[in-house]
N, C-alpha and C positions, 0 to 999 in steps of 0.2 A: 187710090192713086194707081196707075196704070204702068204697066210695066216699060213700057215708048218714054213715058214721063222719066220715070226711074234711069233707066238709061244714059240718059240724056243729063240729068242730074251728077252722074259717073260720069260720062266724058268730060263736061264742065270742066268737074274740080279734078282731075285729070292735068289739061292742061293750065289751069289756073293756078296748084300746087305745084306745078312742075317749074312754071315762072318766080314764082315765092318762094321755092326750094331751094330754088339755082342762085337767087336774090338775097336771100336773109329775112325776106320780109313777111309779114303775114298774108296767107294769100287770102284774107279776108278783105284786103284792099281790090281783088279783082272779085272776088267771089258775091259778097251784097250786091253790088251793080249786076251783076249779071241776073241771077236768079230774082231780082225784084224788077227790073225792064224788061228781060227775057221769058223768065218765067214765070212773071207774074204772082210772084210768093208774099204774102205779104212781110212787111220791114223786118219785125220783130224774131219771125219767126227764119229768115235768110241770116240775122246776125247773129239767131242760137246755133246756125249748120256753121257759121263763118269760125264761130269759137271751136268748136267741134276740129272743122277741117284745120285751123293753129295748131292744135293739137297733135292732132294727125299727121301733119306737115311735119312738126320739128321731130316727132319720133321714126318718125320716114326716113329722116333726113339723118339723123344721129350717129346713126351703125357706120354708115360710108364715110361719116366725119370722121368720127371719132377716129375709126381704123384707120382713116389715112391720116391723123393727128393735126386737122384741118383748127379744130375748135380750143381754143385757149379756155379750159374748164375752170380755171383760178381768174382768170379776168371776168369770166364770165360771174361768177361769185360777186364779186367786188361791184362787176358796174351795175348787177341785178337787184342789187341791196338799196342802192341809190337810184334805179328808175324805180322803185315801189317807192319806196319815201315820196320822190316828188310826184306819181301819182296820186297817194292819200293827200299829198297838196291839195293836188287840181282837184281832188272829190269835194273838197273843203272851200274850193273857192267857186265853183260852179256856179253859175248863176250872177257870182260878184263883176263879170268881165263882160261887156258886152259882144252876143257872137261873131257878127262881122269882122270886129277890132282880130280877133284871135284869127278865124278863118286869114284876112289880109297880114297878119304874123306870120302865119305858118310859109301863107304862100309865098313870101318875102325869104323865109330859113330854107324856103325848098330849094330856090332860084338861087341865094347865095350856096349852098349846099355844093347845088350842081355846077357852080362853076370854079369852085376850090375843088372837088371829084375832078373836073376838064381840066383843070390846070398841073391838076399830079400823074394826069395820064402817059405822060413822057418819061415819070421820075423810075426810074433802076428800080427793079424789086429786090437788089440786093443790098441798095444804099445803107435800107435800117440796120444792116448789119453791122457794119463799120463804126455807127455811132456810142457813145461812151453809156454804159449800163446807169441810168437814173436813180438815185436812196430810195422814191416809191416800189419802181419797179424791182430793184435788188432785194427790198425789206418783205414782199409778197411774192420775189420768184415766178414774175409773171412771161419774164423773156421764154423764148423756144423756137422752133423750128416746126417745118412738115415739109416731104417730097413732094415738090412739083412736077406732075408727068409732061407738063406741056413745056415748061422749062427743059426736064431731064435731069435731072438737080436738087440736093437738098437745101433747099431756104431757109435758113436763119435769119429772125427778126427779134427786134429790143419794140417793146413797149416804152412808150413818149409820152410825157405832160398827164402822168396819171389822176393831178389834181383838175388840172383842166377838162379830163375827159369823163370826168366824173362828176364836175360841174354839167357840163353838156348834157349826161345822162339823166341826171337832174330835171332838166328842164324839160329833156324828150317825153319822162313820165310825166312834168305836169300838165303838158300841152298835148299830151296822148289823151289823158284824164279829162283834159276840158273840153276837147271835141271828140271828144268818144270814138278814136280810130287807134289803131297800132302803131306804135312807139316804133319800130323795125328800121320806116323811112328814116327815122332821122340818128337811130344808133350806126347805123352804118356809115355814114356823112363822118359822124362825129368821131367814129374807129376810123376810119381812112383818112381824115385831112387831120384831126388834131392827134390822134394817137401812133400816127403815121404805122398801121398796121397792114400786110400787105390784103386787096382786097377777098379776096377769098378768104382770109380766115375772119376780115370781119362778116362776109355775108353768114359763114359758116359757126362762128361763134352770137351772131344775132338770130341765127334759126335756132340755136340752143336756149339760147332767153327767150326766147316769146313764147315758147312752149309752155314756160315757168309761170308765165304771166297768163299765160291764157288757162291754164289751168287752176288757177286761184277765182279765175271771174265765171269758169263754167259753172260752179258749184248754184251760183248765186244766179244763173237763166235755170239753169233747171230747175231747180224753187221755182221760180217762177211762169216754169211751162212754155217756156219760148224754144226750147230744142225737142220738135218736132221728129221723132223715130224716122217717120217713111222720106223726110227729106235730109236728115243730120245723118240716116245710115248711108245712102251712099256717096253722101258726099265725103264722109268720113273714108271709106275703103277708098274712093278715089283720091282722096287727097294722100295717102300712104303710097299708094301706085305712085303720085304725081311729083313727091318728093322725093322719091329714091332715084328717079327716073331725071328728075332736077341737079340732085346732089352725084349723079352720075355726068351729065353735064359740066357740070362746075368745074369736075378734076380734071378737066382735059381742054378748056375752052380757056384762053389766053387771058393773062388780067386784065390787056387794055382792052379787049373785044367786052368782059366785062364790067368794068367801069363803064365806058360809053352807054349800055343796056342800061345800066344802073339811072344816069344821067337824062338819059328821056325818058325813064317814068317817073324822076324825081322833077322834069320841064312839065311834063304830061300834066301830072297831079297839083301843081303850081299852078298852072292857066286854069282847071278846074277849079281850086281854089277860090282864084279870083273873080271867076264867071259865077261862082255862089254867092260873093260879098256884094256882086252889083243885081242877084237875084233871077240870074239862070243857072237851073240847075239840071245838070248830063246824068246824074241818079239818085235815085232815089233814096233820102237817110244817109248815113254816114259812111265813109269810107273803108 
Protein backbone atom coordinates (compact mmCIF):
# COMPACT_ATOMS: atom_id res chain seq x y z
CA UNK A 1 0.00 0.00 0.00
CA UNK A 2 1.56 3.24 -1.04
CA UNK A 3 2.03 6.06 1.01
CA UNK A 4 -0.58 8.78 -1.58
CA UNK A 5 -2.99 5.76 -0.45
CA UNK A 6 -2.29 6.09 3.18
CA UNK A 7 -2.59 9.46 3.33
CA UNK A 8 -5.61 9.81 1.94
CA UNK A 9 -6.99 7.05 4.23
CA UNK A 10 -5.79 9.98 7.25
CA UNK A 11 -7.61 12.81 5.78
CA UNK A 12 -10.80 10.60 5.35
CA UNK A 13 -11.31 9.65 8.63
CA UNK A 14 -10.17 12.98 9.69
CA UNK A 15 -13.03 14.65 8.53
CA UNK A 16 -15.34 11.80 8.92
CA UNK A 17 -14.55 11.40 12.78
CA UNK A 18 -14.54 14.90 13.23
CA UNK A 19 -18.49 14.81 12.02
CA UNK A 20 -19.26 11.69 14.24
CA UNK A 21 -17.35 13.30 17.02
CA UNK A 22 -19.25 16.60 16.93
CA UNK A 23 -22.51 14.16 16.39
CA UNK A 24 -22.37 11.20 19.00
CA UNK A 25 -22.51 8.97 16.26
CA UNK A 26 -20.29 6.42 14.85
CA UNK A 27 -18.30 7.73 12.36
CA UNK A 28 -18.44 4.30 10.78
CA UNK A 29 -21.89 5.54 9.29
CA UNK A 30 -19.63 8.02 7.00
CA UNK A 31 -16.49 6.08 7.01
CA UNK A 32 -17.69 2.07 5.04
CA UNK A 33 -19.33 4.30 2.22
CA UNK A 34 -16.42 6.08 1.62
CA UNK A 35 -13.42 3.75 1.60
CA UNK A 36 -15.68 0.99 -0.33
CA UNK A 37 -16.93 3.61 -3.37
CA UNK A 38 -13.87 5.68 -3.02
CA UNK A 39 -11.40 3.55 -2.10
CA UNK A 40 -12.22 0.69 -3.31
CA UNK A 41 -11.56 -1.48 -0.10
CA UNK A 42 -13.31 -4.33 0.00
CA UNK A 43 -16.69 -4.51 2.65
CA UNK A 44 -15.25 -6.61 5.18
CA UNK A 45 -12.31 -5.25 5.45
CA UNK A 46 -13.70 -0.99 5.58
CA UNK A 47 -16.04 -2.29 8.37
CA UNK A 48 -12.92 -3.84 10.42
CA UNK A 49 -11.14 0.08 10.08
CA UNK A 50 -14.94 1.51 10.80
CA UNK A 51 -14.78 -0.42 14.37
CA UNK A 52 -11.35 0.57 14.86
CA UNK A 53 -12.06 4.34 13.95
CA UNK A 54 -15.49 3.95 16.98
CA UNK A 55 -13.07 3.32 18.90
CA UNK A 56 -10.77 5.92 18.28
CA UNK A 57 -13.60 8.46 17.84
CA UNK A 58 -15.09 7.97 21.35
CA UNK A 59 -11.48 8.10 23.20
CA UNK A 60 -10.71 11.26 21.08
CA UNK A 61 -13.52 12.43 22.11
CA UNK A 62 -13.65 11.64 25.95
CA UNK A 63 -10.87 13.86 27.56
CA UNK A 64 -12.76 17.26 26.12
CA UNK A 65 -16.07 15.79 27.46
CA UNK A 66 -15.38 14.59 30.08
CA UNK A 67 -13.36 17.80 31.37
CA UNK A 68 -15.89 20.04 30.38
CA UNK A 69 -18.58 17.50 32.16
CA UNK A 70 -20.50 17.26 28.81
CA UNK A 71 -21.02 13.30 29.33
CA UNK A 72 -23.55 12.01 31.85
CA UNK A 73 -21.20 8.88 32.96
CA UNK A 74 -24.26 7.26 35.17
CA UNK A 75 -26.84 7.60 32.36
CA UNK A 76 -24.40 6.37 30.33
CA UNK A 77 -24.20 2.98 32.50
CA UNK A 78 -27.76 2.55 32.73
CA UNK A 79 -28.85 3.03 28.96
CA UNK A 80 -25.46 0.93 27.80
CA UNK A 81 -26.82 -2.14 29.90
CA UNK A 82 -30.09 -1.97 27.90
CA UNK A 83 -28.68 -1.31 24.17
CA UNK A 84 -26.41 -4.60 24.71
CA UNK A 85 -29.36 -6.62 25.88
CA UNK A 86 -31.48 -5.59 23.08
CA UNK A 87 -28.66 -6.15 20.77
CA UNK A 88 -28.05 -9.92 21.94
CA UNK A 89 -32.02 -9.73 20.88
CA UNK A 90 -31.29 -8.79 17.40
CA UNK A 91 -28.22 -11.48 17.26
CA UNK A 92 -31.10 -13.96 18.17
CA UNK A 93 -33.50 -12.83 15.87
CA UNK A 94 -31.57 -12.32 12.72
CA UNK A 95 -32.58 -13.75 9.96
CA UNK A 96 -36.28 -14.32 11.65
CA UNK A 97 -37.30 -10.56 10.18
CA UNK A 98 -37.39 -10.01 6.60
CA UNK A 99 -34.62 -7.29 5.54
CA UNK A 100 -36.53 -4.78 3.54
CA UNK A 101 -39.47 -4.85 6.36
CA UNK A 102 -36.57 -3.63 9.08
CA UNK A 103 -34.59 -1.37 6.50
CA UNK A 104 -38.38 0.43 5.71
CA UNK A 105 -38.62 0.56 9.92
CA UNK A 106 -35.73 2.11 10.50
CA UNK A 107 -36.29 4.48 7.75
CA UNK A 108 -39.77 5.33 9.08
CA UNK A 109 -37.85 6.04 13.21
CA UNK A 110 -35.25 8.13 11.25
CA UNK A 111 -37.92 10.53 9.66
CA UNK A 112 -40.11 10.51 12.88
CA UNK A 113 -36.87 10.95 14.71
CA UNK A 114 -36.12 14.13 12.82
CA UNK A 115 -38.98 15.79 13.12
CA UNK A 116 -39.53 15.43 17.03
CA UNK A 117 -35.38 16.79 16.93
CA UNK A 118 -37.15 19.87 14.48
CA UNK A 119 -39.78 20.51 16.63
CA UNK A 120 -37.61 20.94 20.00
CA UNK A 121 -35.38 23.22 18.19
CA UNK A 122 -37.06 26.24 19.65
CA UNK A 123 -37.45 24.64 23.17
CA UNK A 124 -35.24 26.87 26.12
CA UNK A 125 -32.10 24.71 27.01
CA UNK A 126 -32.89 25.83 30.39
CA UNK A 127 -36.48 24.50 30.56
CA UNK A 128 -35.28 20.91 31.78
CA UNK A 129 -34.13 22.64 34.66
CA UNK A 130 -37.21 24.08 36.23
CA UNK A 131 -39.00 20.65 35.93
CA UNK A 132 -39.62 18.44 39.16
CA UNK A 133 -36.66 15.76 39.75
CA UNK A 134 -38.29 12.18 38.59
CA UNK A 135 -38.10 8.51 41.54
CA UNK A 136 -35.91 6.96 38.30
CA UNK A 137 -33.95 9.85 37.94
CA UNK A 138 -33.53 10.66 41.94
CA UNK A 139 -33.01 6.81 42.85
CA UNK A 140 -29.63 6.74 40.26
CA UNK A 141 -28.62 10.43 40.63
CA UNK A 142 -28.56 10.90 37.04
CA UNK A 143 -29.62 14.88 37.00
CA UNK A 144 -26.31 17.34 36.57
CA UNK A 145 -25.20 20.16 34.83
CA UNK A 146 -22.11 21.31 32.43
CA UNK A 147 -20.84 24.99 31.12
CA UNK A 148 -22.04 26.05 28.13
CA UNK A 149 -19.36 28.33 26.40
CA UNK A 150 -21.75 29.37 23.65
CA UNK A 151 -24.43 30.07 26.15
CA UNK A 152 -21.93 31.63 28.72
CA UNK A 153 -23.63 29.77 31.52
CA UNK A 154 -23.77 26.90 33.69
CA UNK A 155 -26.68 24.60 32.43
CA UNK A 156 -28.45 22.56 34.57
CA UNK A 157 -30.56 19.69 33.38
CA UNK A 158 -33.20 16.78 35.08
CA UNK A 159 -33.08 13.54 33.20
CA UNK A 160 -37.03 12.64 31.93
CA UNK A 161 -39.00 9.32 31.49
CA UNK A 162 -36.10 7.13 32.42
CA UNK A 163 -38.24 4.08 31.83
CA UNK A 164 -39.15 5.14 28.50
CA UNK A 165 -35.81 6.01 27.42
CA UNK A 166 -34.61 2.85 28.19
CA UNK A 167 -37.32 1.11 26.40
CA UNK A 168 -35.99 3.27 23.36
CA UNK A 169 -32.55 2.11 23.93
CA UNK A 170 -33.76 -1.24 23.92
CA UNK A 171 -34.97 -1.16 20.63
CA UNK A 172 -31.89 1.01 19.27
CA UNK A 173 -29.60 -2.14 20.12
CA UNK A 174 -32.12 -4.48 18.53
CA UNK A 175 -32.46 -2.79 15.38
CA UNK A 176 -28.65 -1.81 15.45
CA UNK A 177 -28.06 -5.73 15.79
CA UNK A 178 -30.38 -6.68 12.89
CA UNK A 179 -29.05 -4.31 10.24
CA UNK A 180 -25.57 -4.40 11.38
CA UNK A 181 -24.96 -0.47 11.62
CA UNK A 182 -24.49 1.75 14.82
CA UNK A 183 -27.03 2.34 17.42
CA UNK A 184 -25.62 6.30 17.88
CA UNK A 185 -28.48 7.56 15.13
CA UNK A 186 -31.04 6.50 17.10
CA UNK A 187 -29.58 7.05 20.95
CA UNK A 188 -29.46 10.50 20.41
CA UNK A 189 -33.24 10.97 18.80
CA UNK A 190 -34.16 8.99 21.95
CA UNK A 191 -31.83 11.24 24.57
CA UNK A 192 -33.08 14.55 23.06
CA UNK A 193 -36.92 14.08 22.38
CA UNK A 194 -37.83 11.41 25.07
CA UNK A 195 -35.26 12.15 27.82
CA UNK A 196 -35.43 15.66 27.07
CA UNK A 197 -31.54 15.97 27.56
CA UNK A 198 -30.08 19.12 26.32
CA UNK A 199 -28.44 18.07 22.85
CA UNK A 200 -24.73 18.15 23.36
CA UNK A 201 -24.72 16.08 26.30
CA UNK A 202 -26.70 13.61 24.35
CA UNK A 203 -24.23 13.70 21.37
CA UNK A 204 -21.45 13.78 23.88
CA UNK A 205 -22.70 10.96 26.31
CA UNK A 206 -23.58 8.70 23.01
CA UNK A 207 -19.82 9.19 21.85
CA UNK A 208 -19.09 7.56 25.36
CA UNK A 209 -21.41 4.43 24.57
CA UNK A 210 -20.45 3.46 21.26
CA UNK A 211 -16.95 3.35 22.31
CA UNK A 212 -18.20 0.58 24.79
CA UNK A 213 -20.02 -1.12 22.17
CA UNK A 214 -17.50 -1.03 19.61
CA UNK A 215 -15.15 -2.35 21.68
CA UNK A 216 -16.82 -5.53 22.66
CA UNK A 217 -17.42 -6.35 18.65
CA UNK A 218 -13.60 -5.54 17.68
CA UNK A 219 -12.38 -8.49 19.64
CA UNK A 220 -14.63 -10.67 17.40
CA UNK A 221 -13.29 -9.00 13.55
CA UNK A 222 -10.07 -9.45 14.62
CA UNK A 223 -10.48 -13.29 15.07
CA UNK A 224 -11.63 -13.12 12.20
CA UNK A 225 -8.92 -11.06 10.18
CA UNK A 226 -11.18 -8.38 8.86
CA UNK A 227 -8.98 -5.35 10.45
CA UNK A 228 -6.50 -5.00 8.15
CA UNK A 229 -3.12 -3.01 9.86
CA UNK A 230 -2.16 -0.94 6.65
CA UNK A 231 -5.91 0.45 6.41
CA UNK A 232 -7.35 0.21 10.24
CA UNK A 233 -3.77 2.18 11.15
CA UNK A 234 -4.56 5.15 9.80
CA UNK A 235 -7.59 5.39 9.88
CA UNK A 236 -7.29 4.79 13.49
CA UNK A 237 -4.74 8.01 14.16
CA UNK A 238 -7.09 10.03 12.06
CA UNK A 239 -10.12 9.19 13.63
CA UNK A 240 -8.31 10.44 17.33
CA UNK A 241 -7.25 13.63 15.24
CA UNK A 242 -10.85 13.89 13.87
CA UNK A 243 -12.65 13.48 17.21
CA UNK A 244 -10.83 15.84 19.38
CA UNK A 245 -10.94 18.35 16.59
CA UNK A 246 -15.06 17.30 16.55
CA UNK A 247 -15.51 17.48 20.35
CA UNK A 248 -13.73 20.84 20.14
CA UNK A 249 -16.55 21.97 17.87
CA UNK A 250 -19.17 20.86 19.75
CA UNK A 251 -18.28 23.19 22.85
CA UNK A 252 -18.59 26.26 21.06
CA UNK A 253 -21.17 25.61 18.25
CA UNK A 254 -24.93 26.44 19.34
CA UNK A 255 -27.61 23.65 20.21
CA UNK A 256 -29.90 24.60 17.56
CA UNK A 257 -27.09 24.98 14.73
CA UNK A 258 -26.56 21.44 16.18
CA UNK A 259 -29.87 19.88 16.21
CA UNK A 260 -30.46 21.02 12.63
CA UNK A 261 -26.90 19.11 11.46
CA UNK A 262 -28.17 16.36 13.48
CA UNK A 263 -31.68 16.45 11.54
CA UNK A 264 -30.25 16.06 7.98
CA UNK A 265 -28.20 13.35 8.42
CA UNK A 266 -30.94 11.61 10.31
CA UNK A 267 -33.35 12.85 6.56
CA UNK A 268 -30.14 11.93 4.74
CA UNK A 269 -29.90 8.26 6.00
CA UNK A 270 -33.81 7.96 5.90
CA UNK A 271 -34.13 8.48 1.94
CA UNK A 272 -31.13 6.14 1.74
CA UNK A 273 -32.90 3.82 3.56
CA UNK A 274 -35.58 3.82 1.58
CA UNK A 275 -33.90 3.82 -1.84
CA UNK A 276 -32.27 0.24 -0.32
CA UNK A 277 -35.94 -1.17 0.35
CA UNK A 278 -37.03 -0.50 -3.23
CA UNK A 279 -33.28 -1.82 -4.42
CA UNK A 280 -30.97 1.26 -5.11
CA UNK A 281 -28.21 1.20 -3.39
CA UNK A 282 -25.77 4.81 -2.83
CA UNK A 283 -23.00 2.14 -0.85
CA UNK A 284 -21.87 -0.45 -0.58
CA UNK A 285 -22.81 -2.94 2.68
CA UNK A 286 -23.99 -1.53 5.63
CA UNK A 287 -23.97 1.65 7.09
Amino acid sequence: MDSGFMLWLFVVSVGASALGGMLGMASGIFIVPILTMFGHIEIHTAIGASIVSVIACSCGGAAPFLKNRLTNVRLAIVLETVTTMGALTGVLLVGIVPVPYLYFLFAVILFLSAQQMLARRRDPVLASARAVTEPWTAALGLDSSYPDRELGCEVSYRVHRVPLGMMLMYGAGLISALLGIGSGVLKIPAMDTAMRLPIKVSSATSNFMIGVTAAASAGAYFMRGNIVTEVAGPVAFGSVLGAIVGARILLIVSNDRLRLLFVIILVALGIQMLLTVFGVHLSKGPL
